[in-house]
N, C-alpha and C positions, 0 to 999 in steps of 0.2 A: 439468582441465575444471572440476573444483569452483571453483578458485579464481576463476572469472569466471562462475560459474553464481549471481548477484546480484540480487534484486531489481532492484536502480536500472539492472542493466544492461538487463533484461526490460523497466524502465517506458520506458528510453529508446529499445529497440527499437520497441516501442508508439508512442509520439509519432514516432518517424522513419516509422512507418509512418502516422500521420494525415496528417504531412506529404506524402508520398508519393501517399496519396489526393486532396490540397488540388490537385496538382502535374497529377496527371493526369487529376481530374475539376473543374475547377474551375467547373463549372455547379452542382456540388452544391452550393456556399461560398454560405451565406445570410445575405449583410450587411444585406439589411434592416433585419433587426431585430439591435440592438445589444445583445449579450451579452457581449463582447469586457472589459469591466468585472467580469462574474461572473465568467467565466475566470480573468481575475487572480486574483480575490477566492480562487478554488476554491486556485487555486495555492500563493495566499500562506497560504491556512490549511492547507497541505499541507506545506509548506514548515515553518509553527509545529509542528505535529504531531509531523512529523519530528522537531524541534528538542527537543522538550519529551520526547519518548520518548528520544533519544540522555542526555541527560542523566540521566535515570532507571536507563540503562545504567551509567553513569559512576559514580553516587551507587552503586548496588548491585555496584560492582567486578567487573562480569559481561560476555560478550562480545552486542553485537547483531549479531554474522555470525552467518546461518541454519544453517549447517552444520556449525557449534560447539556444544559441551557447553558448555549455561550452570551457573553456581557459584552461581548465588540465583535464586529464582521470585523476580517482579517483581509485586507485586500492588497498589500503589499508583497513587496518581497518576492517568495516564489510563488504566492500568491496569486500575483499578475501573471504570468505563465499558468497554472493551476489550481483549482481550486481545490484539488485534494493532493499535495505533495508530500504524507504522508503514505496515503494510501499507492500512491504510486511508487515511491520509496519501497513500501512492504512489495510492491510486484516484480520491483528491480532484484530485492536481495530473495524471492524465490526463481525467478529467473537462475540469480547466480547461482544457488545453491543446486539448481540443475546442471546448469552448464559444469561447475565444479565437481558434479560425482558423475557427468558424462554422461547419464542414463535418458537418453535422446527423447522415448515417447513421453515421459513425464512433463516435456511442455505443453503437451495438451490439458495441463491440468493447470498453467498459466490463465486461459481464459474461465475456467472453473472459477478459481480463485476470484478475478476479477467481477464476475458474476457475484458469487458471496458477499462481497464488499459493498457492491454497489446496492444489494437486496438489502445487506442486513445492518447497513451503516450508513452506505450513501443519502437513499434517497428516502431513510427518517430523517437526516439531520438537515437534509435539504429545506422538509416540513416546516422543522423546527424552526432554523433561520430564517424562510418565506415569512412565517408567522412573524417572527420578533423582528426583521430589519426591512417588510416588506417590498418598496421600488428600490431601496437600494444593493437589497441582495437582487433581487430581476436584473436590473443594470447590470450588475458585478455578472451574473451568468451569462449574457447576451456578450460579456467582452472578454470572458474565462473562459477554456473549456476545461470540463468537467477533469481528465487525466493530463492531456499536453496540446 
């Protein structure tokens, strides 16, 4: 079960379930007004995020699977701003995928989301790093916040 218990798989259950809302409320969908552009936009910087955090993985020879013992604390980069810029990333590109199909109350399912994250990813792996980088992960929290 660990092996498919995933962030992207969680973000994508989320969007299947906006979709799902679109599908069978579609009186809620507010095209009026055109957000459908920020959506992208949310996306596509979720999408960079993502991108920019994996590589920082890479450089630091360390795993970005949540359920892994990492081999280096990561404190650079977007790092320094965040201590989880994936996970904020995945909150960007459900954001967008809201804003893009217009269905307004499904933000409420933005803080849901982030809740999930932080139960079911965050703050094991928080554990985890306390454990293996002791004061220097404390440090790095006390000068990071946890999303921005």
């Amino acid at each position: 079960m660990r092996n498919i218990d995933l962030p992207p798989i969680w973000l994508f259950g989320f969007i299947l379930l906006v979709w799902a809302l679109a599908q069978a409320f579609p009186a809620w969908i507010n095209d009026t007004i055109e957000l459908d552009g920020l959506g992208r936009g949310f996306v596509l910087v979720g999408i960079g995020l993502t991108t920019f955090a994996l590589v920082s993985f890479q450089r630091a020879k360390t795993t970005p699977i949540p359920h892994r013992r990492a081999s280096s604390l990561i404190k650079s980069g977007l790092y320094e701003r965040s201590r989880n810029p994936i996970y904020l990333a995945d909150v960007f590109i459900l954001t967008g995928a809201i804003l893009w199909i217009g269905i307004w109350p499904a933000l409420i399912l933005v803080p849901v989301f982030m809740w999930v994250l932080t139960v079911r990813f965050i703050k094991p792996e928080e554990a985890r790093l306390r454990e293996d980088f002791g004061g220097e992960f404390e440090e790095w929290c006390r000068e990071t916040r946890r999303w921005l």
